[in-house]
C-alpha positions as CSV (number, residue, x, y, z in Angstrom):
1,X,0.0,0.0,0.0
2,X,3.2,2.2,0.1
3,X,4.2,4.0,-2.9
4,X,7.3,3.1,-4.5
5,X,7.1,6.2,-7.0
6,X,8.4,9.3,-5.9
7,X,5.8,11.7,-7.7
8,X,4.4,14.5,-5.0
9,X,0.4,13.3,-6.5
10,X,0.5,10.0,-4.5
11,X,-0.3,10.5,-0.7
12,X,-1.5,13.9,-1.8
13,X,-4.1,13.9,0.5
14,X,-3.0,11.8,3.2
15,X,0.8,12.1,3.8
16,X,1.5,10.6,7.0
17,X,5.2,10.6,8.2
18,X,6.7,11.2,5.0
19,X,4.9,8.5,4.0
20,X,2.9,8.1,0.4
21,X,0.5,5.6,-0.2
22,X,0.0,4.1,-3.7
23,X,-3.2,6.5,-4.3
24,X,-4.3,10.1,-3.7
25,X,-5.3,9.4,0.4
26,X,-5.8,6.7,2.3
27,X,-5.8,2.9,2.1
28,X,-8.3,0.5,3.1
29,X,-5.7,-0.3,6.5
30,X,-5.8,2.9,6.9
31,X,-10.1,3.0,7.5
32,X,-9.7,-0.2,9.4
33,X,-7.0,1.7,11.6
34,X,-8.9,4.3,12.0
35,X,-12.4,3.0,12.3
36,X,-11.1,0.8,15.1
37,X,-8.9,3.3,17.1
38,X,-5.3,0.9,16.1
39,X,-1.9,3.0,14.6
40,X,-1.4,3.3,11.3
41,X,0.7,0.2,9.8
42,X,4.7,1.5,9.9
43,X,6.7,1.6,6.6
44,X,8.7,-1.9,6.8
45,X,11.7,-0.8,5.7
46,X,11.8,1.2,8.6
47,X,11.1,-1.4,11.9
48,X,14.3,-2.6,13.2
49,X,14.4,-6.2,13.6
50,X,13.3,-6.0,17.5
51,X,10.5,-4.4,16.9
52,X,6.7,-6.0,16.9
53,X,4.6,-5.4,14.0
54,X,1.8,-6.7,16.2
55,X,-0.5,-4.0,14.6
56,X,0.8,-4.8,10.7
57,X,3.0,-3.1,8.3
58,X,3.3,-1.2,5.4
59,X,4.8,-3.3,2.6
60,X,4.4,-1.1,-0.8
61,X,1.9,-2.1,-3.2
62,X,4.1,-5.6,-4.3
63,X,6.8,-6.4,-1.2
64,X,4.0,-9.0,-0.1
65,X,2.6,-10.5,-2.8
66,X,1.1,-14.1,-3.6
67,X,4.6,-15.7,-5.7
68,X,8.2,-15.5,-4.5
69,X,8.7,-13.6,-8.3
70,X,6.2,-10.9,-9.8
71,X,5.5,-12.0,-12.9
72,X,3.4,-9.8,-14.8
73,X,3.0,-12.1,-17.9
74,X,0.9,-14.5,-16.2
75,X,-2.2,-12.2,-15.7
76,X,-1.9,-12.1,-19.7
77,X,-1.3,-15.6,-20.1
78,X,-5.2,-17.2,-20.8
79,X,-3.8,-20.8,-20.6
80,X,-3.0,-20.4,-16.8
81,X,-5.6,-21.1,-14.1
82,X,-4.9,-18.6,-11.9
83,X,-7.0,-20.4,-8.7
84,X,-4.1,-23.5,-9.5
85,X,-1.5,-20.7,-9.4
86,X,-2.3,-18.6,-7.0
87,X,-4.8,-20.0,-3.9
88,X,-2.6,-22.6,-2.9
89,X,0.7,-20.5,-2.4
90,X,-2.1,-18.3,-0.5
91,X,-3.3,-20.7,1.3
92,X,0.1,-21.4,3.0
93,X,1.1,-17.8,3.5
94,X,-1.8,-17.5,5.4
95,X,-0.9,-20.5,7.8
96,X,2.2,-18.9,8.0
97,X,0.6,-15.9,9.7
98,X,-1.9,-18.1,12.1
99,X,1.5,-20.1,13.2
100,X,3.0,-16.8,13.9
101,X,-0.4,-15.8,15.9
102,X,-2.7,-14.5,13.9
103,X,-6.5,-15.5,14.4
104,X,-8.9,-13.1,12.6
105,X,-8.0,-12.1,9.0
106,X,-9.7,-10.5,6.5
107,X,-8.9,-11.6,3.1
108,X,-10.1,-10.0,-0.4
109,X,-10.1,-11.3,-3.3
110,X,-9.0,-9.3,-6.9
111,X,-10.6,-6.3,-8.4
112,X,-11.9,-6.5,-11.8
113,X,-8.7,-6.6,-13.8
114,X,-10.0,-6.4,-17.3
115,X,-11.7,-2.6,-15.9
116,X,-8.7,-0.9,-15.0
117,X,-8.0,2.3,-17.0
118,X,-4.5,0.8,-17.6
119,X,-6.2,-2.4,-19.3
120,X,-8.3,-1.0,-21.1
121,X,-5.8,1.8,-22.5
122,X,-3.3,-1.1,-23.7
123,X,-5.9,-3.2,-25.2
124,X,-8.4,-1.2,-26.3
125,X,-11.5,-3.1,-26.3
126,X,-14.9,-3.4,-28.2
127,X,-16.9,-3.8,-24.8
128,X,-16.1,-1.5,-21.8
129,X,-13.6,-4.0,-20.2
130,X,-11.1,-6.1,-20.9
131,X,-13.3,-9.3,-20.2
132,X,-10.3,-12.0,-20.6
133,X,-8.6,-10.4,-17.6
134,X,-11.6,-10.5,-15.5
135,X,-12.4,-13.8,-15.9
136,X,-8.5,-14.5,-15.0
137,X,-9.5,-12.0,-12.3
138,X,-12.7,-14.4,-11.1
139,X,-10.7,-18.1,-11.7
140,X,-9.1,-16.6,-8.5
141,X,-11.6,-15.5,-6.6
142,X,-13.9,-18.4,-7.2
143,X,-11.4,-20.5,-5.0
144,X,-11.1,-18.3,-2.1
145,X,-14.2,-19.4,-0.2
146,X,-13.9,-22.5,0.0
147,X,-10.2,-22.0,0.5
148,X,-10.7,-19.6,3.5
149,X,-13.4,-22.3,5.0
150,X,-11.1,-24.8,4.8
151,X,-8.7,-22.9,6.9
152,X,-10.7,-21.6,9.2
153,X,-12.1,-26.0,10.0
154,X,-8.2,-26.8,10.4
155,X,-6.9,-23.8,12.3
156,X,-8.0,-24.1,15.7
157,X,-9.3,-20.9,16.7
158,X,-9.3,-18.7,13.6
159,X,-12.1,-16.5,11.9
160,X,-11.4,-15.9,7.9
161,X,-13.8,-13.1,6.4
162,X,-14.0,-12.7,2.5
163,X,-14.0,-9.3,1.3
164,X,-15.4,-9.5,-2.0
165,X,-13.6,-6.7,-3.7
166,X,-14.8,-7.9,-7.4
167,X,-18.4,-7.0,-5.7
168,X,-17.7,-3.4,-5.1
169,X,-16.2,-2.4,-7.5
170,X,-19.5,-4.2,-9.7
171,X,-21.5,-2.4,-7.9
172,X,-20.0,1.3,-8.3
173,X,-19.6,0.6,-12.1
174,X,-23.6,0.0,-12.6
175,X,-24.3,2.9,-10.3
176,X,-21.4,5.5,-9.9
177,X,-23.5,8.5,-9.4
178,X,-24.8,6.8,-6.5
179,X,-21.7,6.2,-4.8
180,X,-20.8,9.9,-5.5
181,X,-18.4,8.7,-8.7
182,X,-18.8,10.0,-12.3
183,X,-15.5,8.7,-14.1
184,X,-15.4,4.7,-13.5
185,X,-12.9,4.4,-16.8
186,X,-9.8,7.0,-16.7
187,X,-7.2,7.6,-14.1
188,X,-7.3,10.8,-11.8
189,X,-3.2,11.4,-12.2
190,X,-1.4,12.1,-15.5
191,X,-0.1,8.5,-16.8
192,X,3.0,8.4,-18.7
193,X,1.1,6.8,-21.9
194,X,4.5,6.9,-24.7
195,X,6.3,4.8,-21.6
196,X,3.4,2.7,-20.9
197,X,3.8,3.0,-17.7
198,X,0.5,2.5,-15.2
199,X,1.5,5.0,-12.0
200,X,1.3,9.0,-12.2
201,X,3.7,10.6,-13.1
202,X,5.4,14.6,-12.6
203,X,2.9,14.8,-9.3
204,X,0.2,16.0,-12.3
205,X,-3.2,15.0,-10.7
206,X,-6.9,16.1,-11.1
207,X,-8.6,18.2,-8.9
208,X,-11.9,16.7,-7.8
209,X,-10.8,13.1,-6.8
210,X,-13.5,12.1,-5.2
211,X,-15.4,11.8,-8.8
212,X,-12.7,8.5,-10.1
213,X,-12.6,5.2,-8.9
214,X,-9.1,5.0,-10.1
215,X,-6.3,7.3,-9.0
216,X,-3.8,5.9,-11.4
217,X,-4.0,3.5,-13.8
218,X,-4.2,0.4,-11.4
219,X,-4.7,1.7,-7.7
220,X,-8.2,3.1,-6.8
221,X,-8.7,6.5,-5.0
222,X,-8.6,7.2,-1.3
223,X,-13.8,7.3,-1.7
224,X,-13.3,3.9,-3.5
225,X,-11.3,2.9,-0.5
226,X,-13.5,4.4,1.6
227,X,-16.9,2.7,0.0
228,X,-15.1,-0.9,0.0
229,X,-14.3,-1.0,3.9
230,X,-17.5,1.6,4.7
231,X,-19.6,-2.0,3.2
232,X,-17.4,-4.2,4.5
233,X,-18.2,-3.3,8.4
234,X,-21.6,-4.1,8.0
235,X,-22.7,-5.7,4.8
236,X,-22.9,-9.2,4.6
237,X,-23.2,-9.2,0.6
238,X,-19.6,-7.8,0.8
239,X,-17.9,-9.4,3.8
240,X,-18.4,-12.9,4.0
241,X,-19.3,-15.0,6.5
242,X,-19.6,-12.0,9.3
243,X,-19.1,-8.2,8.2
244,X,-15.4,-6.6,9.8
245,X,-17.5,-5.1,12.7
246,X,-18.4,-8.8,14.2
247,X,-14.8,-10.5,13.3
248,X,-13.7,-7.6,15.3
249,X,-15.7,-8.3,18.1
250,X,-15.6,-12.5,17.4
């Protein structure tokens, strides 16, 4: 959730320590931090090996992903089943965290890929989204339920919630102007389109962010943050089985 491009537009709402975030405000650890009175997750590079991250860290928007390797290709490649790929590897970083104490985790699964502004810049296509990368996007996130159930049956004494990401961002796209949103397709920042390159760039950013979903070409602004963990608290059509208030309270 950190920012590992230096332009003044990320964080530009919410800088915090000389910290950026990788969109205009804040993140959706920083809503659950806040709604729930807990500190705001420390930059990693910056804890010294004594010190706890009991109340979670801030790795940057790819020091903690899925795969040892980020491999961009293979959210392009259509032969892969990315619930094969992907869960399992998931599924044991997550046991990983219950053996080092964790109980109650909130998991989400993957926006609609295909939708992104960046996606749909480099391929262009007839319908509104990319639909090949969001059905990559859903092979995922059809295995997460029964994944997370699964864990939660085997570790003794831990609560898995799904937060259904995909959802949201479904439901915004049908209905924008109801969520306060008019602009569901095109980044708020400037993107650097000769480089191809999906993150803002020269700190050029537009004025009323609150109107985009997406802040750059991949990351979505500080209200879309907002909406996801605003449903998540008490929706059950978003959080799954309980809403964050009752794992909270579980």
């Amino acid at each position: 959730m950190g920012n590992p491009n230096p332009s003044s537009a990320y964080g530009v709402d919410f800088k915090v320590d000389n910290q950026s975030r990788a969109t205009n405000g804040k993140t959706m650890a920083d809503f659950i931090a806040q709604t729930f009175g807990l500190p705001l997750p420390p930059p990693f590079l910056s804890l010294k090996k004594s010190e706890s991250i009991q109340f979670g860290a801030n790795y940057a928007s790819s020091g903690c992903g899925i795969l040892p390797e980020i491999k961009q290709y293979t959210f392009y490649n259509a032969s892969l089943d990315m619930g094969q790929y992907l869960a399992k590897p998931l599924s044991k970083r997550l046991e990983m965290l219950y053996d080092l104490g964790g109980r109650k985790f909130l998991v989400s699964n993957v926006l609609p890929l295909g939708c992104r502004p960046f996606s749909i810049s480099q391929e262009k296509p007839t319908t509104r989204c990319v639909e090949r990368l969001n059905k990559l996007a859903s092979q995922f996130n059809n295995y997460l339920p029964q994944m997370l159930k699964d864990l939660q049956s085997t570790l003794s004494g831990s609560k898995f919630v799904l937060l259904d990401v995909y959802k949201v961002f479904e439901d915004v796209f049908s209905k924008p102007a109801s969520y306060g949103i008019s602009d569901i397709s095109h980044s708020c920042c400037a993107i650097d389109s000769v480089k191809r390159i999906p993150i803002c760039k020269n700190g050029e950013v537009c004025s009323d962010r609150n109107l985009y979903a997406f802040f750059d070409a991949i990351h979505p602004t500080e209200v879309m943050n907002s909406i996801m963990i605003s449903r998540c608290l008490k929706d059950l059509s978003v959080c799954k089985p309980i809403n964050l208030m009752k794992l909270v309270k579980a």
